[in-house]
Structures are given as structure tokens and as C-alpha cells.
N, C-alpha and C positions, 0 to 999 in steps of 0.2 A: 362477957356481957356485950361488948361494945362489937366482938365479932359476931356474935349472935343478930346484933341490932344490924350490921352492915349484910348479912345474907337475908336475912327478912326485908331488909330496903330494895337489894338484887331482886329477888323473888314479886315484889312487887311491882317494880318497874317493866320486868321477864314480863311478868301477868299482864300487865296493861297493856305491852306492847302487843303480845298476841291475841286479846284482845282485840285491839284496833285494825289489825291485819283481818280479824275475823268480818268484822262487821266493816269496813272495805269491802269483802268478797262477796257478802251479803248484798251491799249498796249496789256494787256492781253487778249482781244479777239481777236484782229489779230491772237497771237499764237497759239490761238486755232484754226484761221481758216489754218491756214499754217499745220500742224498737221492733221487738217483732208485732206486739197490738197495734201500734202505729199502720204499720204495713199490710199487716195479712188479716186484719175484721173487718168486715164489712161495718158501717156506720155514717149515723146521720144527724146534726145536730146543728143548734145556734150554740154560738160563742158570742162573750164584748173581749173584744180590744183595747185596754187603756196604756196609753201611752202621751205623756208631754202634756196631760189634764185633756188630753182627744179621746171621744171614747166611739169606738167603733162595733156595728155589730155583722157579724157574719153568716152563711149556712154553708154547711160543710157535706159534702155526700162523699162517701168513700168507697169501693169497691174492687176487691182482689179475688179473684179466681184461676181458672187453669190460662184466663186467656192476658193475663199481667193485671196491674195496677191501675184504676182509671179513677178520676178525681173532679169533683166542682166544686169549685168556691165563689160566692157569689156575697159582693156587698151590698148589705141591705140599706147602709145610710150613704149618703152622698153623694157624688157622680155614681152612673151604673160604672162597675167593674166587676169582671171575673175571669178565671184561672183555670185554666182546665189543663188535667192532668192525664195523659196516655203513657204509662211507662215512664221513661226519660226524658220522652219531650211534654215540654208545655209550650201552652199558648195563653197570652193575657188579652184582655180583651176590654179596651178602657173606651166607655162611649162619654158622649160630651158633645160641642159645637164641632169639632173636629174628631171622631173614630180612630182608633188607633187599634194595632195587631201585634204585638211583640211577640216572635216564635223563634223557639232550637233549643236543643239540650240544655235551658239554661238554666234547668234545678230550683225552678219557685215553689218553696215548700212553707206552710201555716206552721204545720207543728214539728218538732226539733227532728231533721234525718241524722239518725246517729249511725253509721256502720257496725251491725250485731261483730264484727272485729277488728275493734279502734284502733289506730295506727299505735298509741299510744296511752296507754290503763290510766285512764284519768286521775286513778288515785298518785299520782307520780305527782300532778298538777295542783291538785284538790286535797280539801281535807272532807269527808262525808260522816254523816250521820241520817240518823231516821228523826223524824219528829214530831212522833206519835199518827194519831188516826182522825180524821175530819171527812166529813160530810160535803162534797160539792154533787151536786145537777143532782141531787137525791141520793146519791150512790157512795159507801164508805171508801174511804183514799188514805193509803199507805203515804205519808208525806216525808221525800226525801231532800237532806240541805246535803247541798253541796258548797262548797266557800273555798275559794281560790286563795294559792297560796303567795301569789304575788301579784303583782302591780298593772299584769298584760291582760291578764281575761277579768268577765266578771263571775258573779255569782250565780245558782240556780236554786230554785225551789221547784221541786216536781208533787204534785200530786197521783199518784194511778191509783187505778181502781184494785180493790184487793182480792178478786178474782181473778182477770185478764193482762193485769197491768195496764192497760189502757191511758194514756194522760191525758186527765180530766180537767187541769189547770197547772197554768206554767208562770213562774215570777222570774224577769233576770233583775240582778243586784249588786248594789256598788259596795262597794269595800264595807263602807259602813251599815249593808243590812235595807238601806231605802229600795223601794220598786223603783225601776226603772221603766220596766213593761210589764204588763200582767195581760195574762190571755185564760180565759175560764167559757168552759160550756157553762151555759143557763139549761141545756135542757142535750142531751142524746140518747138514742137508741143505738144497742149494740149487738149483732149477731145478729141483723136484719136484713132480707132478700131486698134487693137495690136493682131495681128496674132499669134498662137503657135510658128509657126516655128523660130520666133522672141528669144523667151525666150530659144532658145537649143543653147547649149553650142558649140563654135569651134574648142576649144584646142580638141585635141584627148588625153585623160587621160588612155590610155589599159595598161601601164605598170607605172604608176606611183605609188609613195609612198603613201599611204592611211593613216592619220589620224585620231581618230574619238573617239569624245569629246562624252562620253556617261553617259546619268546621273544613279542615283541609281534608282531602282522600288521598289517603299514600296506593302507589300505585304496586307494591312491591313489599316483603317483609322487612328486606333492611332498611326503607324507607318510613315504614311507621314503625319502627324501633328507632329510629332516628326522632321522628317527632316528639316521641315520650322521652328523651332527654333536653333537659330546659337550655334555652342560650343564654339564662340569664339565672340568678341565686344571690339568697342573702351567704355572708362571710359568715354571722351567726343568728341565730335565734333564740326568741325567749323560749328557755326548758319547758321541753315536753312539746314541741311543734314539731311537727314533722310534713314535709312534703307529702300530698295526697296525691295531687295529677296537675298532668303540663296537658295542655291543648293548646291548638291556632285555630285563628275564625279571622272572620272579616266582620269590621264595623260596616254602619250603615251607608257608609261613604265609599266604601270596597277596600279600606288599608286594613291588613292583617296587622293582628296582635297576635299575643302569646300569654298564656294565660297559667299563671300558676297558683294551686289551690293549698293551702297548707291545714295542718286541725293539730290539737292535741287531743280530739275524742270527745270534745263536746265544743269548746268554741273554734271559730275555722275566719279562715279571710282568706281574699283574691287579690293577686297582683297580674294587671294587668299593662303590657310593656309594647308600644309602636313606638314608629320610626317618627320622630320631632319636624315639623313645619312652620313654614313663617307663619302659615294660618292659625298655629296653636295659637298666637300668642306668646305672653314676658314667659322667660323661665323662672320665675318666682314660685316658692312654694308656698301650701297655703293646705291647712285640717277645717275640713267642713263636718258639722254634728248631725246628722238627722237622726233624734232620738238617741239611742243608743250605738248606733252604727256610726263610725266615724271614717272619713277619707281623706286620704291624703291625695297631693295633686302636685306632681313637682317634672323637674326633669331632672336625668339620671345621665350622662355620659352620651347626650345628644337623641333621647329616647324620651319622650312622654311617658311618667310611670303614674300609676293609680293603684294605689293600696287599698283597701275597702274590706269592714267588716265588722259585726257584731262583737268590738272588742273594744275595749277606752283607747283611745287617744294616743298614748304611750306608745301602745303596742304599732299602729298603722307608723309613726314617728320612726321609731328605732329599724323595724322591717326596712323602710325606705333610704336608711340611713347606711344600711348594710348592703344594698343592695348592688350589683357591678354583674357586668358582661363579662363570662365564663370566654376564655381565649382557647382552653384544649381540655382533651379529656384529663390533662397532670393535675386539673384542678381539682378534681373527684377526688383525690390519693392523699 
């Protein structure tokens, strides 16, 4: 009897586990199909933005064909601001008493860019599940939880649509399940012919301040295979982060940085590392919140370092904490 009871327990546990591994792989293809709808449908719509009791509304045009990715986003409450999107590079475009132009591959994206093959299978990070079927901008939505399994990332709620996948509303969330951010269409059109005249900008930018994020050109192969190796790395990281990409640019002042991007497959941060000046300023550290994005700001081994990312507090902390100038290649080993 009691071995009877203990193989029926096995069997159940066997069960649930595979199970769970099932409906992971399940989770995980949603996101891939959300990923490629992000990217490759044409679409048009208003969204609000709440965040911090701020609530913002936006219009969004999207369009992918044979000739790449081309994007506008334009806010419709507050200062004029908008975003436009060619490919890899963007341009922002903030108008006000003063005009402003921030431009270069610097990856301003509305809705989540995830890599259709993540450095790292989120389920390693995450616990998922489905949770059930809901109605947003008129259209029914497959609603995916995802809940992190520890103290560095947060949480996500995805709605897609249950045709295209397309994500129709997005929540991030703190340990205990509260919004953080929420982003929702009120209204899109999807699989819709997208005119050029669509994707050109309103604001008039002729005397505005010009920014412009410019990276290094290696002149040679062993010199940009040189670039893609970082001079700098954390000792460790919180599980499931993996290095994405190393770049150098020039700030606005002309001092190069070096830029490293890390993800586990859905939350990601930048560390970015120059050479320290009397004009920084005290080396005191200091975590600033904007919303959910948190930054760290310290100095590192005679180096201005700046952690930054859609991640709590913790995690930009601990990154910074780890972080040191790589002396040789024995460090890799």
C-alpha cells in the first residue's frame, strides 16, 4: 500500500512537471509570435500610457516592407514629442521653447523589442502561465503572466491578439502583482496599407539643438572584432543575464564611452563606462527612479559608470557593484 501510494505521488509530480515544461513552450511561442507582429504588420493606432498616476496618450504608425522598418510616434498630450523610426536608427524630436533632435542607433522602442532568439529562454528566469481570454481595443487577447523568479527583474502581463499575436496591452509588475506601467491601445487597425506621408515628422526641427549618438568605425577586421570585446564586465550576474552587445560612441561633449547592453530575454539594462573628470563632480554614488527604470551613477576604478534599466533598484545596485576593468584576455578563462 504505502509503495503503491509513493509511485502514484512520483507519477504525479512526473505529471505536473511535464506539464509545466509543456505550457513554458507554449508561453514561449506566443512570444515569439508577438515579436514577429510587433515587427513585420503594418499598424495604426492610439494607446494611453499610465505610469507614476501620469497618464499619456499616444499614435502610433507602423510599417514593414521589402524596404525595412519605418515608425512614428507622436505624443498627443504635452510638450510636441515624436520618434521616428528608420530601421536601427531613430530620431526624437522634442519641441518646446527650446527644439531638440536626439539621433543614432540608440533603439527607442514603445513596445517590448524582444529577439525572436533570446540570449536566454526566459523560462530559466520566469515562471509563465496563460490567463485566460479578454477583450482590449475590440479585439480578443490571449493573456500571458509572466512572474519573475527573483528579486532583479520585474513582472509582465502581455495581452496579444489571438489571430496575429500582435500586443494589444502590456503591464510591468512588482513582486507583489501592483502596475507599475501599463500601456493599452484604445483603438488599432491591423494589416493596413501605410502611406509615406504617414511616417514624416510634424514638429518643424530648423533650429533645433542637434544631438547625435555616433559610434566608432573600425578601419580593419581585427579591429572591429576588437571593439566587440568589452574593457570592462561585471565578476557576476544576476541568473539568466547574459551579455547582448558592447559598442563605443561619443557623448555630446565628444568623450567616448563604451556601452554594454545585457538581457535575460525580456528585461535588458545598459552600462555605460568614460573616463572620470574634475568636471563630473564628488564620486559619490547615488539610484535615481524614473518610474520604473532605475539608475545608478557612481564611479568605478577612476571611470564614471551609469547602470540604467527597466529593472528595480537591486539589480542596477548589485551590476555596479560587480563591475571592474578587464586587464587581459586570462580574464575570459
Amino acid at each position: 500500500m504505502g509503495r503503491s501510494l509513493g509511485v502514484f505521488l512520483l507519477a504525479l509530480i512526473l505529471f505536473g512537471a511535464a506539464f509545466n515544461v509543456q505550457a513554458d513552450d507554449e508561453v514561449d511561442q506566443w512570444l515569439d509570435r508577438m515579436v514577429r507582429a510587433i515587427e513585420t504588420l503594418n499598424y495604426r493606432g492610439t494607446l494611453v500610457h499610465m505610469r507614476d498616476g501620469h497618464v499619456d496618450t499616444l499614435r502610433i504608425v507602423h510599417r514593414a516592407d521589402e524596404d525595412g522598418i519605418r515608425e512614428r510616434i507622436v505624443s498627443v498630450d504635452g510638450p510636441p514629442r515624436e520618434v521616428l523610426r528608420d530601421g536601427n536608427q531613430v530620431r526624437i524630436l522634442l519641441g518646446g521653447d527650446q527644439s531638440m533632435v536626439v539621433e543614432g542607433g540608440i533603439g527607442s522602442r514603445l513596445l517590448p523589442n524582444l529577439p525572436p532568439n533570446r540570449l536566454s529562454r526566459p523560462i530559466l528566469a520566469y515562471r509563465m502561465s496563460f490567463g485566460g481570454t479578454e477583450r482590449v481595443a475590440g479585439l480578443y487577447a490571449r493573456v500571458l503572466e509572466i512572474r519573475p523568479r527573483d528579486q532583479f527583474r520585474y513582472g509582465h502581463r502581455f495581452w496579444l491578439e489571438e489571430n496575429t499575436g500582435m500586443l494589444l496591452r502590456s503591464a510591468l509588475l512588482d513582486h507583489e502583482g501592483n502596475y507599475l506601467q501599463h500601456l493599452s491601445f484604445v483603438s488599432i487597425d491591423l494589416g493596413v496599407p501605410i502611406g509615406a506621408s504617414e511616417l514624416e515628422p510634424e514638429l518643424s526641427v530648423s533650429d533645433a539643438v542637434e544631438i547625435k549618438m555616433s559610434p566608432v568605425s573600425a578601419e580593419t577586421p581585427e579591429a572591429a572584432a576588437e571593439l566587440q570585446r568589452p574593457s570592462w564586465t561585471p565578476r557576476m550576474l544576476p541568473d539568466g543575464f547574459r551579455l547582448a552587445s558592447v559598442s563605443h560612441g561619443f557623448n555630446s561633449e565628444g568623450q567616448e564611452f563604451e556601452h554594454l547592453l545585457f538581457s535575460d530575454g525580456l528585461a535588458s539594462f545598459s552600462v555605460y563606462i568614460k573616463a572620470a573628470r574634475p568636471e563630473d563632480g564628488p564620486d559619490s554614488e547615488r539610484i535615481d527612479a524614473i518610474g520604473p527604470v532605475h539608475v545608478f551613477s557612481g564611479t568605478v576604478e577612476g571611470h564614471r559608470v551609469t547602470v540604467v534599466g527597466e529593472v528595480p533598484s537591486a539589480t542596477v545596485a548589485f551590476v555596479a557593484q560587480q563591475l571592474h576593468r578587464r586587464e587581459s584576455e586570462s580574464d575570459d578563462r
